[in-house]
C-alpha positions as CSV (number, residue, x, y, z in Angstrom):
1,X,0.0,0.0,0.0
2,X,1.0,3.8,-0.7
3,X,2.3,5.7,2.1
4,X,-0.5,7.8,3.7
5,X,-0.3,11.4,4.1
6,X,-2.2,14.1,6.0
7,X,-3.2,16.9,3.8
8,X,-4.2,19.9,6.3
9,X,-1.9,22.3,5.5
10,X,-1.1,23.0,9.0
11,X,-2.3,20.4,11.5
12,X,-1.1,22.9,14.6
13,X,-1.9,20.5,17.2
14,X,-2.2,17.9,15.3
15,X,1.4,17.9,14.2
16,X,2.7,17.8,18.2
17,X,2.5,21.9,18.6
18,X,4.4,22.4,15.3
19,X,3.6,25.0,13.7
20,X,4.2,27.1,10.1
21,X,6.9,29.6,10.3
22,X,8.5,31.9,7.8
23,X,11.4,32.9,10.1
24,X,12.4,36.5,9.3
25,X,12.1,40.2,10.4
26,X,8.8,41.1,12.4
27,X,6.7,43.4,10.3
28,X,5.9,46.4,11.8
29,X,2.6,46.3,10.3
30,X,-0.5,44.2,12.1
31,X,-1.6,41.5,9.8
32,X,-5.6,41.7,9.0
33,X,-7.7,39.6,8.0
34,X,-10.6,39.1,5.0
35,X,-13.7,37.4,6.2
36,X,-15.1,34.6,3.2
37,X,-18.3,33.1,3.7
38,X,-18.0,29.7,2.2
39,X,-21.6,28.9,3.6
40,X,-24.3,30.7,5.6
41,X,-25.3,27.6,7.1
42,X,-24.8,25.3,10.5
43,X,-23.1,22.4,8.2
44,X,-20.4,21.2,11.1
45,X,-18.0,22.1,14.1
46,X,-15.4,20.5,12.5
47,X,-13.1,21.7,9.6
48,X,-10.0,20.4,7.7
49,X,-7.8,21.8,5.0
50,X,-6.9,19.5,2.1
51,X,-6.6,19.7,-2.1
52,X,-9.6,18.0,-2.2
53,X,-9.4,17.7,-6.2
54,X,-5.6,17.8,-6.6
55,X,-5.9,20.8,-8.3
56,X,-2.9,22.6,-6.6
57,X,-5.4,24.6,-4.6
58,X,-6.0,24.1,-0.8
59,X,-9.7,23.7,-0.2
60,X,-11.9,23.3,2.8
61,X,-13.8,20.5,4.5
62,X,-16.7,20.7,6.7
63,X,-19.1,17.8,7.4
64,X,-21.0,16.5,4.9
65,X,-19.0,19.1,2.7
66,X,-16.5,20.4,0.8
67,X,-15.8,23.7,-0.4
68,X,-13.5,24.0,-3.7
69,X,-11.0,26.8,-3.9
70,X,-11.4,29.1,-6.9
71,X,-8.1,30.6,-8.7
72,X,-6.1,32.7,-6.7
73,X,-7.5,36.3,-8.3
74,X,-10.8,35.0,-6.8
75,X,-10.2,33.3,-3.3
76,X,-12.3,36.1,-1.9
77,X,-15.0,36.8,-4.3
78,X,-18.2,36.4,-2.6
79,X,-19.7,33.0,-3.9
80,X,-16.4,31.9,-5.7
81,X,-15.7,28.7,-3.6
82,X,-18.2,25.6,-5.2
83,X,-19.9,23.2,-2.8
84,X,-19.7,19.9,-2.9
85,X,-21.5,17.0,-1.2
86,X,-19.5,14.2,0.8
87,X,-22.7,13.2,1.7
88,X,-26.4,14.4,1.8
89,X,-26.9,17.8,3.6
90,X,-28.5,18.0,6.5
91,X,-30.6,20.7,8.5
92,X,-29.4,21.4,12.3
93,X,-30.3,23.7,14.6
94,X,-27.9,26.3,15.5
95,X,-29.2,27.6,18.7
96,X,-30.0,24.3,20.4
97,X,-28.7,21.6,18.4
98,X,-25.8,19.9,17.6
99,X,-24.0,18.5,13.8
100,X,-22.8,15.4,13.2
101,X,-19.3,16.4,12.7
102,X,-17.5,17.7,15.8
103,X,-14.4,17.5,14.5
104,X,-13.3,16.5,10.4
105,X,-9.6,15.5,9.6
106,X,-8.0,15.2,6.1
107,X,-5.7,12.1,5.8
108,X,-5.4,9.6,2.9
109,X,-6.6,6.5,4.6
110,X,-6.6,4.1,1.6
111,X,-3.4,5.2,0.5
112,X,-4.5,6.2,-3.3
113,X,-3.2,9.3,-3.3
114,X,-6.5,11.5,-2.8
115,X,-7.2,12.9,1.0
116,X,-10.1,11.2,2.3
117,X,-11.9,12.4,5.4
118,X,-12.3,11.2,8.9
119,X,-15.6,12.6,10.9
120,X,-15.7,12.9,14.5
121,X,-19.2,13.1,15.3
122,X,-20.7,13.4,18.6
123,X,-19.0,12.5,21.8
124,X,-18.9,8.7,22.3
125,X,-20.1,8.1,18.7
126,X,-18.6,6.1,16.2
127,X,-15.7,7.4,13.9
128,X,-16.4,7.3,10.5
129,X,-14.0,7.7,7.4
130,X,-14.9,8.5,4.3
131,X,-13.1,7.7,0.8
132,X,-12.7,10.6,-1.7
133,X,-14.4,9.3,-4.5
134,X,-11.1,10.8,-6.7
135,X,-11.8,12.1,-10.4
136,X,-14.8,10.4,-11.0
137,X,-17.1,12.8,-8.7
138,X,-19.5,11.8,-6.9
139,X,-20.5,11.1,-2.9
140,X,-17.9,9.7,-0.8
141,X,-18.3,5.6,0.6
142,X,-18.0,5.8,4.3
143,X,-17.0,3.0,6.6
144,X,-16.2,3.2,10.7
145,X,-12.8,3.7,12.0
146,X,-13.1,2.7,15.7
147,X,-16.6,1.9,17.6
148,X,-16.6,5.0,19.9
149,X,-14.7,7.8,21.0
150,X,-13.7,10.5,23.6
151,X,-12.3,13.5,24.6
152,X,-13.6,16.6,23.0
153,X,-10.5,17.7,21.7
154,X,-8.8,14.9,19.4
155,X,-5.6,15.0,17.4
156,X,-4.4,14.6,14.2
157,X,-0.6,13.8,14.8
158,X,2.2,12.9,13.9
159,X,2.9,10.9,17.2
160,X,5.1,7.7,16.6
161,X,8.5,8.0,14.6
162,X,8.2,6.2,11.7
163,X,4.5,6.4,10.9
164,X,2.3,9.2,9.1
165,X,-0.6,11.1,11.3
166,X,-2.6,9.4,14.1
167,X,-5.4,9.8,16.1
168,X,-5.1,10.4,19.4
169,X,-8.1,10.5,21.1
170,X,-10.2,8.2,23.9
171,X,-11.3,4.5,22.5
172,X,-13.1,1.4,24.2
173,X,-13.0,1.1,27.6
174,X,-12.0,4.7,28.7
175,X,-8.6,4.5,27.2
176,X,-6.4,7.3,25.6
177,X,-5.4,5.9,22.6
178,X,-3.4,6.5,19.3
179,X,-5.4,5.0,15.9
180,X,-4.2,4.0,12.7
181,X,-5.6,3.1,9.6
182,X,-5.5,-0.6,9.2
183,X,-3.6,-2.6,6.3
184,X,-7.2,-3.1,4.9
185,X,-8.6,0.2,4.1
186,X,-12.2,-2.4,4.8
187,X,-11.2,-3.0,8.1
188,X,-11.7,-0.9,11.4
189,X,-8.4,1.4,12.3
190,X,-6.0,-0.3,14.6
191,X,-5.4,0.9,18.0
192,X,-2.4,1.6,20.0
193,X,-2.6,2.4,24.0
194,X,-1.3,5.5,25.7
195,X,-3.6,5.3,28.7
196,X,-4.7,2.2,31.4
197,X,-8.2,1.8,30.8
198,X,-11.1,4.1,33.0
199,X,-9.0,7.5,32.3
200,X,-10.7,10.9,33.2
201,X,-9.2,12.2,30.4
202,X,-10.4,9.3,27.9
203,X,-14.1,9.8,28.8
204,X,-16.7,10.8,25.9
205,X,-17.0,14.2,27.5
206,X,-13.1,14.6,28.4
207,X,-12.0,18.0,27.5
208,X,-8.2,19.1,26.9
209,X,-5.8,17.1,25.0
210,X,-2.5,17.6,23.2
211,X,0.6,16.6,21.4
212,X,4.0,18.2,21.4
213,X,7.7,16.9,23.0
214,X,7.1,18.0,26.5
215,X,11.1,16.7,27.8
216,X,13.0,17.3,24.6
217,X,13.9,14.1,23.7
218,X,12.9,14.6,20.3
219,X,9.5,12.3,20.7
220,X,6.1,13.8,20.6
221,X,4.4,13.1,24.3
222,X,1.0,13.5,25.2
223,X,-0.8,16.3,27.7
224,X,-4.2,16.5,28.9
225,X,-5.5,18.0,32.2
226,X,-5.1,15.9,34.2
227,X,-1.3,15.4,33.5
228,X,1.4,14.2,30.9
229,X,2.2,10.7,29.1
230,X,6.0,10.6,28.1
231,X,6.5,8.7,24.5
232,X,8.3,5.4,25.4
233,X,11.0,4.5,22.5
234,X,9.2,2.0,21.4
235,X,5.6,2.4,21.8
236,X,4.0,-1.0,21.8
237,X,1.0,-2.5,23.8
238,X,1.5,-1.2,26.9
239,X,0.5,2.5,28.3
240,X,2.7,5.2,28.2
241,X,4.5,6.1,31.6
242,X,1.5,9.2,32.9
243,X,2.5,11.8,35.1
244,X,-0.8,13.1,37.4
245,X,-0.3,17.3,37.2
246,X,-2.9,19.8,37.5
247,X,-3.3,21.7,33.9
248,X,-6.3,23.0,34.9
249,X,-10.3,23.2,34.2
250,X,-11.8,21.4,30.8
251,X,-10.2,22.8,28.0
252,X,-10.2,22.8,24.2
253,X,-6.9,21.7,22.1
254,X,-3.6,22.1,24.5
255,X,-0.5,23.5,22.4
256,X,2.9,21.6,23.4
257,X,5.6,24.7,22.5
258,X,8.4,26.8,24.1
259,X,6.2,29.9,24.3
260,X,9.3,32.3,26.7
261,X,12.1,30.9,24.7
262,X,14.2,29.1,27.9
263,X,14.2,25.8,25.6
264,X,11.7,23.8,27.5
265,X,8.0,23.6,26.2
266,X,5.1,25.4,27.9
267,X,1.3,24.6,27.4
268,X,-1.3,26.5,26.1
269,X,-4.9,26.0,26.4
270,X,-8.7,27.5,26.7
271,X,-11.5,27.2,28.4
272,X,-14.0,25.0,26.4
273,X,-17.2,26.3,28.5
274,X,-16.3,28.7,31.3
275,X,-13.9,31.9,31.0
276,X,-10.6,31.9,30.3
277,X,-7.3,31.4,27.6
278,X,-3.8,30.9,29.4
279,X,-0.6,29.2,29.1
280,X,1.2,26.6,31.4
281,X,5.0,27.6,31.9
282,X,7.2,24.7,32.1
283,X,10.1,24.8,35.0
284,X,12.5,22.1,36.1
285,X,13.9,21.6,39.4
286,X,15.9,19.6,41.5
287,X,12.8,17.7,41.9
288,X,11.3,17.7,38.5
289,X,9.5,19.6,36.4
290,X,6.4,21.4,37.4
291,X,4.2,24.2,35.7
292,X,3.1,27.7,36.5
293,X,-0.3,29.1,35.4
294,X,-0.5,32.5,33.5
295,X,-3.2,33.8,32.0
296,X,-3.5,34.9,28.4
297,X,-6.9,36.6,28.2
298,X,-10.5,36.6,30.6
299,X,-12.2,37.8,28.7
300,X,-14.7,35.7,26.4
301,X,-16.0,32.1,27.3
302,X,-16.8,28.7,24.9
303,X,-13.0,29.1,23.5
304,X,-13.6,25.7,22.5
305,X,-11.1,25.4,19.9
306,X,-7.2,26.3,19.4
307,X,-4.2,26.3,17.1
308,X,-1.1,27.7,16.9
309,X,0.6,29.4,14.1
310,X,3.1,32.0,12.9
311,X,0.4,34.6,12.2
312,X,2.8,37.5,12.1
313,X,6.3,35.9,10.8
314,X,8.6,37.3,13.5
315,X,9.6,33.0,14.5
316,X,7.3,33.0,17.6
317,X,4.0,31.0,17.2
318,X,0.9,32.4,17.8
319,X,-2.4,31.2,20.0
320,X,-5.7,31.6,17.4
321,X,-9.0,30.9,19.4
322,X,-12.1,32.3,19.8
323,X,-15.9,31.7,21.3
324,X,-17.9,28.7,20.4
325,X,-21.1,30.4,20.3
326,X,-24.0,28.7,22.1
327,X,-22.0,25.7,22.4
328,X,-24.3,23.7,25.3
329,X,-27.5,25.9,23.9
330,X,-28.7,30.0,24.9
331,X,-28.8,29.6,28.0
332,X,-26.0,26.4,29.0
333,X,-22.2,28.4,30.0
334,X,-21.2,31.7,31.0
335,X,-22.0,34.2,28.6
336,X,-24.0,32.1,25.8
337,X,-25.0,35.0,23.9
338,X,-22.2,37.0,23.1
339,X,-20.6,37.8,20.3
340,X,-18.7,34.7,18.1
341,X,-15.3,36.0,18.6
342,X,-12.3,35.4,17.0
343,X,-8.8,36.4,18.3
344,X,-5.2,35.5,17.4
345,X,-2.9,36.6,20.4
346,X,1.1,37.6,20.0
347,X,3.2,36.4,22.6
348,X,6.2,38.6,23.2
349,X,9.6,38.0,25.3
350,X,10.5,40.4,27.8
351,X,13.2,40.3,30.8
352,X,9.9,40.1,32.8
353,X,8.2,37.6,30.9
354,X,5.7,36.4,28.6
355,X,3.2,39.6,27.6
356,X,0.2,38.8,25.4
357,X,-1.5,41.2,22.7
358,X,-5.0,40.2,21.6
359,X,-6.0,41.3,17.9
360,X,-9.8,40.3,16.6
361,X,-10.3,38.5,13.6
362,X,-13.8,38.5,13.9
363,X,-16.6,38.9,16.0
364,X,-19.9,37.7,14.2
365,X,-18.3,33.6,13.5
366,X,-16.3,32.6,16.1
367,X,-15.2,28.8,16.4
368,X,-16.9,25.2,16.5
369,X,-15.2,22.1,17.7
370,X,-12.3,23.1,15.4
371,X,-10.2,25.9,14.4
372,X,-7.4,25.8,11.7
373,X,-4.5,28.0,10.8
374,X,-3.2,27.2,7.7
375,X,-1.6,29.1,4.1
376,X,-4.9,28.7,1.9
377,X,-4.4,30.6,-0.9
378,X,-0.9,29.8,-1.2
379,X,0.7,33.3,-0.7
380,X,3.2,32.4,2.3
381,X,1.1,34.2,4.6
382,X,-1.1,31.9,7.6
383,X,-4.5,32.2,6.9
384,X,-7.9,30.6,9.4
385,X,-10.5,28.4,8.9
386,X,-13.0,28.0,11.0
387,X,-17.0,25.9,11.0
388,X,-19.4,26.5,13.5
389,X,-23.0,27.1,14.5
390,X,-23.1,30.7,12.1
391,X,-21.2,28.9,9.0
392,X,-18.0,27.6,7.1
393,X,-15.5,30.4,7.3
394,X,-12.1,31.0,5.6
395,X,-10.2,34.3,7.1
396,X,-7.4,35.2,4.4
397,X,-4.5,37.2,5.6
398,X,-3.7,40.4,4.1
């Protein structure tokens, strides 16, 4: 079988806190943003970049979706981007309702070549991938990756040396898991365990997880709140070694990067349903390595999603987040109502410390289950794409 590839441009999280960087002199100019509306309707919370129709053109998944990128002269021209079915489109309810995608990932599954699509739906569900039907058009053939799942922040990494993107996420039997696809594209993904079994952070309704190389050893480890797994060598059949450390309340996708610049990495996350976006400063001492809280912003509430990227090309990645509007409903979490925000904040170094700078994307979108930061239209600069409960949203840097 072909090797399989993940085709989000910039997995963030997904690639173990990596992120997209032009190293070079920081502009001294803000970067803005140009809001597309690929779709004025609830389609999903989950969104994934990916050449769709290996045209040389990134486009964008959402759901039962996918949006096609136009040439570059037109990549924001109102109703330039063509919709496509993956599979029949459905109605939800934005207010009170739910999709059936809570999260969608881009990875070539069968190994063909073409990025097919995995779908997260909702929490404890079955996983579901979906083959891209290639040059002959057409809705996509589905099939289950794994039985159930949990945790409401899954990732799309690049975990184990030696292998493509996983998914890390919980499985059967409460356990934190990674999952690959299986040598039989017809057969159920096989899974690896990073977690004993009947893990808080494993459970359908888990919130906060990550990937990045916490002890720079060069392997990509595992964070959630309730602590750290440590990538064995050789992962195998058994858990990982888990560390129990407080890294706070519920929260969306946790970043894994050296956010001061002392050469160990730091953790940043949000809060999924209260207030709240900070980072987690790592610090070792003669007996071990513990974290210090700071806050980033408190501000907004539902920051359900996160990703990290270069926004402003000056080598430092940057924390993109922003509110998952009525996210349990208009009356469920603090603050339901407000505005969908969305936010990218610039971390700078100073003698004394880490100082944060919030600049708005957005404030009538916001973020799902998902947020992305990735080049779309292929002009070096990091661009955002977002699906949630107002519609499918591309945010082009300019």
């Amino acid at each position: 079988m072909q090797q399989r590839w993940a085709f989000s441009l910039v997995l963030g999280l997904g690639l173990g806190g990596a992120f997209l960087a032009a190293r070079g002199s920081q502009s001294a100019a803000v970067p803005t943003f140009t809001k597309v509306i690929l779709d004025g309707a609830f389609r999903a919370e989950g969104v994934a970049l990916a050449d769709v129709n290996r045209d040389g053109r990134i486009d964008v998944m959402a759901g039962n979706a996918w949006y096609a990128a136009p040439a570059a002269e037109a990549v924001s021209a109102a109703g330039a981007w063509k919709r496509h079915e993956i599979a029949p489109l459905e109605p939800f309810d934005a207010p009170t309702g739910y999709s059936n995608a809570f999260h969608t990932f881009a990875l070539d599954v069968n190994g063909d070549g073409w990025p097919d699509q995995i779908v997260l739906g909702f929490p404890g569900d079955p996983a579901i991938w979906r083959a891209n039907p290639g040059p002959r058009g057409g809705q996509w053939r589905a099939q289950q990756a794994t039985p159930t799942t949990g945790n409401e922040s899954p990732a799309l990494a690049r975990l184990v040396r030696g292998r493509g993107p996983v998914l890390v996420m919980g499985t059967s039997e409460e356990r934190l898991s990674w999952l690959a696809p299986a040598s039989s594209p017809s057969a159920p993904f096989e899974s690896h365990p990073i977690s004993t079994p009947k893990h808080p952070s494993a459970h359908r309704y888990a919130h906060g997880l990550g990937v990045g190389d916490l002890d720079g050893d060069g392997r990509a480890d595992v964070v959630s709140t309730q602590g750290y797994w440590l990538a064995p060598e050789r992962p195998g059949e058994t858990p990982w070694p888990f560390t129990p450390v407080d890294l706070g309340p519920d929260a969306a996708h946790m970043a894994v990067y050296d956010v001061s610049g002392d050469g160990l990495a730091d953790i940043v996350a949000s809060a999924a349903h209260q207030i709240g976006v900070w980072w987690f400063e790592q610090r070792r001492t003669e007996a071990g390595r513990t974290f210090v809280r700071h806050a980033i912003d408190d501000s907004f509430s539902q920051s359900h999603a996160l990703d990290v990227g270069d926004i402003d090309n000056d080598g430092i990645a940057d924390v993109v987040t922003g509110k998952r509007r009525w996210a349990h409903g208009p009356t469920g979490d603090p603050q339901p109502n407000a505005p969908g925000v969305l936010y990218w904040f610039r971390p700078r170094r100073t003698p004394q410390g880490v100082t944060w700078t919030r600049h708005l994307i957005d404030d009538t979108s916001g973020v799902g289950n998902q947020v992305v930061v990735g080049d779309v239209d292929g002009d070096g600069r990091l661009d955002v794409a977002s699906a949630n409960k107002h519609g499918v949203f591309v945010f082009l840097q300019r």
